[in-house]
N, C-alpha and C positions, 0 to 999 in steps of 0.2 A: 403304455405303462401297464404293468403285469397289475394285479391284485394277488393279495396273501391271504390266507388265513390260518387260525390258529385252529385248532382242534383235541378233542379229549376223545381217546379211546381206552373201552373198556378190557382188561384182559379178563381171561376164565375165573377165574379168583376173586375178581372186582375190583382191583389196580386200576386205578385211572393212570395213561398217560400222557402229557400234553405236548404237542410239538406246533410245528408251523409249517406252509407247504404253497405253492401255487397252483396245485393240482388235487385237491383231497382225495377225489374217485382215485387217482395213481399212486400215491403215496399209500394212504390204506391199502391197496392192493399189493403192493411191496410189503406192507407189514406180515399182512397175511399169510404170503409165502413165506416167509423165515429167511429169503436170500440174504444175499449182499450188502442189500441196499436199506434191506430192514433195519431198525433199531435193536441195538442186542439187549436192551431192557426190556421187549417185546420177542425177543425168539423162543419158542416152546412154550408161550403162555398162555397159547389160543384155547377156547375159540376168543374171537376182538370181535370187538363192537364198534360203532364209529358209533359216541354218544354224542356230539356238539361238532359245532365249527362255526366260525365266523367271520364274515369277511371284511379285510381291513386296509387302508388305502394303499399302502406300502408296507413295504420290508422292514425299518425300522417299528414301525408301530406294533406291526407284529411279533416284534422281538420281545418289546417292552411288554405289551398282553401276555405273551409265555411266561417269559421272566415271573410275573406278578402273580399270574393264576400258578405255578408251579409250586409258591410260596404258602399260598393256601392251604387250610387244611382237607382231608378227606368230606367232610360234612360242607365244606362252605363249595367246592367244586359238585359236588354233587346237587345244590342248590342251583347254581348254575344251569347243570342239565335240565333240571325241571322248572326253568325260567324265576325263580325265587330271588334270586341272586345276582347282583345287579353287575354287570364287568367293573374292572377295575377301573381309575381314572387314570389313563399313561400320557 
């Protein structure tokens, strides 16, 4: 069984974006490049930051972690980063 996680990256500007992945190192590094495979809410907004990630049993739960942290506002993700900020209950 795979593990997931959710993660917030930074773009140049300070846009947090949050996704989910079972490879962070790979996925970030796809963001990076601006290919394909990247997210086009992230193309041309580098540089990125990989500020969090967290790992979570499965794929479901990690869907539901996205979902929630997405929902948040700027100031309470950011909380997050700096451990302040407790995850959500999914």
């Amino acid at each position: 069984m795979r593990c997931w996680f959710v993660y917030l990256i930074r773009t140049g500007s300070g846009t947090l974006y949050t996704g989910i992945t079972t490879d962070t190192r790979r996925r970030f590094a796809e963001h990076c490049t601006g290919g394909a495979r990247a997210a086009r809410a992230l193309r041309g907004k580098g540089p990125l930051t990989l500020e969090y990630q967290i790992e979570t049993p499965d794929k479901p739960t990690a869907l539901k972690l996205e979902r929630a942290i997405k929902r948040w506002p700027k100031q309470k993700k950011e909380g997050l980063i700096a451990g302040t900020e407790p995850l959500p209950h999914v």
